[in-house]
C-alpha positions, -999 to 999 in steps of 0.1 A, spaced: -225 464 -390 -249 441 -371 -255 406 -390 -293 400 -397 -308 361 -406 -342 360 -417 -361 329 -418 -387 323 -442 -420 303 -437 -436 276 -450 -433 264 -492 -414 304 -488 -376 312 -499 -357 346 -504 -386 363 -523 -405 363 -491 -377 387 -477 -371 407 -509 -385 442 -494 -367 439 -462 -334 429 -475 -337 462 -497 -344 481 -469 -323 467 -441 -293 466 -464 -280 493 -451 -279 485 -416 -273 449 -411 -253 419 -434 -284 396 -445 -287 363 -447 -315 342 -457 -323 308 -449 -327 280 -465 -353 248 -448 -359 230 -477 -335 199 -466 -340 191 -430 -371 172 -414 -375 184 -383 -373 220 -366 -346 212 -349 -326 201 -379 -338 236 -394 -322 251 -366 -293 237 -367 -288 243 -398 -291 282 -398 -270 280 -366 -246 265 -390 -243 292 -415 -249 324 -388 -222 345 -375 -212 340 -339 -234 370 -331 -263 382 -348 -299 394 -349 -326 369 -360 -360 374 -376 -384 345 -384 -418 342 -403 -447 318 -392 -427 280 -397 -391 302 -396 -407 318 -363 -406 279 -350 -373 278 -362 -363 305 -346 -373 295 -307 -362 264 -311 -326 291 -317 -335 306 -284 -340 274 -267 -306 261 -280 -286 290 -290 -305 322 -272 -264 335 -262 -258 343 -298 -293 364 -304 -290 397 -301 -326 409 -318 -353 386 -324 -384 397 -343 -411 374 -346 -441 375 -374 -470 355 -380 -457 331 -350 -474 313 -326 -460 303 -290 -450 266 -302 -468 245 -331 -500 254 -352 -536 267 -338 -560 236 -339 -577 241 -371 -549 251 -392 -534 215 -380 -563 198 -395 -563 216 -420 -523 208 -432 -532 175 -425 -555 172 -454 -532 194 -477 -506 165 -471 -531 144 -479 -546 164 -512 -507 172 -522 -497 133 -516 -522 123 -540 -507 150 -567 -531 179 -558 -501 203 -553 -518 232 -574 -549 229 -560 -535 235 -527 -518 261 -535 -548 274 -556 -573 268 -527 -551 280 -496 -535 315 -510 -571 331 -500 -568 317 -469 -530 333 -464 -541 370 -473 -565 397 -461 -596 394 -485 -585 425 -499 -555 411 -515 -571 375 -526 -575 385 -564 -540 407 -562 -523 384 -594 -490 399 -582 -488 387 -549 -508 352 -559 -478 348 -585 -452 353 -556 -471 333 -531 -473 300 -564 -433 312 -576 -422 305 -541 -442 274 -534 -428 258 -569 -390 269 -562 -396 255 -524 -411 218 -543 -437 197 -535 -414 176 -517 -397 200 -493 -433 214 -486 -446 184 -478 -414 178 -450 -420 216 -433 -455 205 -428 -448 175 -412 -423 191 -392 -449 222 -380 -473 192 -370 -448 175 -346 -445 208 -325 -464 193 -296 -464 224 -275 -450 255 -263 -415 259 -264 -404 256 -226 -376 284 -233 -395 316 -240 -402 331 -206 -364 332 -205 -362 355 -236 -340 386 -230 -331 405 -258 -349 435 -276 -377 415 -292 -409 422 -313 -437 402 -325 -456 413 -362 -491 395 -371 -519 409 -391 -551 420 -381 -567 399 -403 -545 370 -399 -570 339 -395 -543 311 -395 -520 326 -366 -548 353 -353 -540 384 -336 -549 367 -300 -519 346 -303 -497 368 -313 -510 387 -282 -501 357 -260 -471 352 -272 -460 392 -264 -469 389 -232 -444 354 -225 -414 369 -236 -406 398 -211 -406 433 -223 -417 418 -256 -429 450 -286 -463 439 -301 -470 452 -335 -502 442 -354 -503 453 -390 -540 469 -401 -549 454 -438 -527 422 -439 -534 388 -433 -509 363 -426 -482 372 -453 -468 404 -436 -440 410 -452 -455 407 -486 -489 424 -481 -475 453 -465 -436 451 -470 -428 487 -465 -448 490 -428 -428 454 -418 -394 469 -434 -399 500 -410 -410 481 -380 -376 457 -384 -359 487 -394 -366 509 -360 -356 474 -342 -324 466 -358 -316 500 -351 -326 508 -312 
């Protein structure tokens, strides 16, 4: 059985995952992992690097897609599958920088819960902001991640400077999930980023915003599923 990690995103843990690793747990060993106590992406990376298998397929959402070609660029021998969601070819779009750049600010100066409160419409398609299920996920996560670790994952996102040089040198079977309604990594750039990585699968996901796997977790268990699988 193929060995699967999945990277979660930003202020996200396991719960992120919790559809997929129902679903996939019959074709692949799962590991999730853990970036709450590393600083940069790099250290991220190494750090799932650490706790992989020699061999194994890798999955990342929005800050774990970072984490994830940073893999490639250091580690791309022991990828066999990478699937890319809510990702971006290297770093944040301009306005969502400025953007986590006054959320550090707002959360420095103890305004955690109003982030949180203020951004989660910003995260979803606007017909999921008033869904109290997934706002309680999204505010569960966030909480279990800490103010703390949050506020290092956004410092590392905002030192990406640029594109990650490796990507064009991409092999394996890869796909790339973003939402249509995704206005914090938009379609576009999920579009760009296909058409880098050679042979690349593009899959956009009709009513979901940025939170895939969440907003439409059995459509992003079936895509991963039919790639784990090919």
């Amino acid at each position: 059985m193929t060995s699967l990690v999945l990277v979660p995103g930003l202020l996200c843990n396991h719960a992120l995952w919790s559809s997929q690793v129902a679903g996939l747990s019959h074709y692949a060993e799962i590991v999730v992992a853990d970036l709450t106590h590393q600083r940069t992406i790099s250290e991220m990376a190494f750090a799932v690097l650490e706790r992989a298998p020699e061999h194994f397929s890798l999955a990342g959402f929005s800050l774990g897609s970072q984490v994830a070609l940073e893999i490639m660029s250091t580690a791309r021998d022991r990828v066999d599958r990478l699937a890319l969601l809510s990702a971006t070819h290297g770093g944040l779009l301009p306005p969502v920088g400025i953007a986590l750049r006054r959320a550090i600010e707002s959360i420095e100066q103890g305004g955690f819960d109003d982030y949180l409160e203020a951004v989660f419409p910003t995260y979803v398609s606007a017909a999921r902001a008033a869904d109290p299920i997934l706002k309680r996920c999204f505010f569960e996560m966030a909480h279990a991640v800490g103010q703390e670790a949050g506020l290092r994952q956004m410092r590392a996102l905002l030192a990406i400077k640029g594109p990650f040089s490796s990507i064009s040198q991409i092999r394996c079977s890869t796909v790339i999930v973003g939402g249509r309604d995704d206005h914090r990594t938009t379609p576009a750039a999920h579009e760009a980023l296909a058409q880098e990585i050679p042979g690349a699968d593009l899959v956009i996901i009709e009513d979901a915003g940025h939170f895939t796997p969440l907003e439409q977790p059995s459509i992003v268990t079936e895509v991963l599923r039919h790639w784990i699988t090919r």
